[in-house]
Residue, then its C-alpha position, 0 to 999 in steps of 0.5 A: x899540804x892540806x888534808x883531802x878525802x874522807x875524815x875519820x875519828x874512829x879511835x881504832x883505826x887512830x889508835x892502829x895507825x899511831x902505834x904502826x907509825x911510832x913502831x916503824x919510826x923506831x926502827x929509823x936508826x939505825x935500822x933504815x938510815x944506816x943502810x940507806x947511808x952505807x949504800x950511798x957511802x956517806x954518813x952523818x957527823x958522828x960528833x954532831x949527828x943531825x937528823x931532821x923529821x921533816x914531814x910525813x904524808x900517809x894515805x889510806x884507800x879506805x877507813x875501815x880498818x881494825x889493824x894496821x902495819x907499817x912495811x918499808x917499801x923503798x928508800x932513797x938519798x939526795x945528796x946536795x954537798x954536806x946535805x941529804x934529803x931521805x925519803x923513806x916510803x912505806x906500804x901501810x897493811x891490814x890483814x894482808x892486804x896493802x890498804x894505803x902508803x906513806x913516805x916520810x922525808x929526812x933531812x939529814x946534816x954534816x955529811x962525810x964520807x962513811x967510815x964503817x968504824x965510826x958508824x959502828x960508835x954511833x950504833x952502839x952509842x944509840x944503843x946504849x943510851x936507849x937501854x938506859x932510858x929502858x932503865 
């Protein structure tokens, strides 16, 4: 998909939209996925977890903006057999107001049938290895 509409380089509105995107992709897992995988009662591979960034696509109805969050708005799961398309859609706001969406999609590998145990492993699995690398 290629680019449209206006263009902007402004290093705030850059800056704004970067850190609003990294913060809400930090919150994937197991904030969204899992949700998103105990609503659809199936999980990825827990010995091999695969989760794919696929592709992301944002749109802003104006580029004059300072400051800028990311609020998830709807989430959704196809299954195809061991395969899942997740799609992830979020309303992008600055000072209260709604000023444009995004929806980032994930491919998600080696589904199973949810086991709320080995969900938990994986979270707290996460969970580890991202207190270490905090150090």
């Amino acid at each position: 998909m290629k680019p449209a509409g206006e263009k902007t380089h402004c290093p705030s509105l850059i800056n704004a939209l970067t850190k609003a995107y990294v913060d809400f992709s930090g919150h994937t897992f197991p904030d969204i996925l899992v949700k998103l995988m105990t609503d659809n009662n199936v999980m990825i591979n827990p010995a091999r977890p695969m989760v794919m960034y696929q592709c992301m696509k944002i749109s802003l109805s104006r580029l004059d903006i300072k400051t800028l969050t990311l609020q998830l708005a709807k989430t959704s799961l196809s299954i195809d057999a061991k395969r899942g398309d997740a799609w992830l859609e979020f309303d992008l706001i600055s000072e209260g107001k709604i000023v444009g969406h995004g929806k980032k999609h994930m491919l998600l590998s080696g589904l199973r049938d949810y086991c709320q145990d080995s969900v938990d492993n994986m979270v707290e699995q996460y969970k580890e290895s991202k207190n270490s690398y905090k150090g």
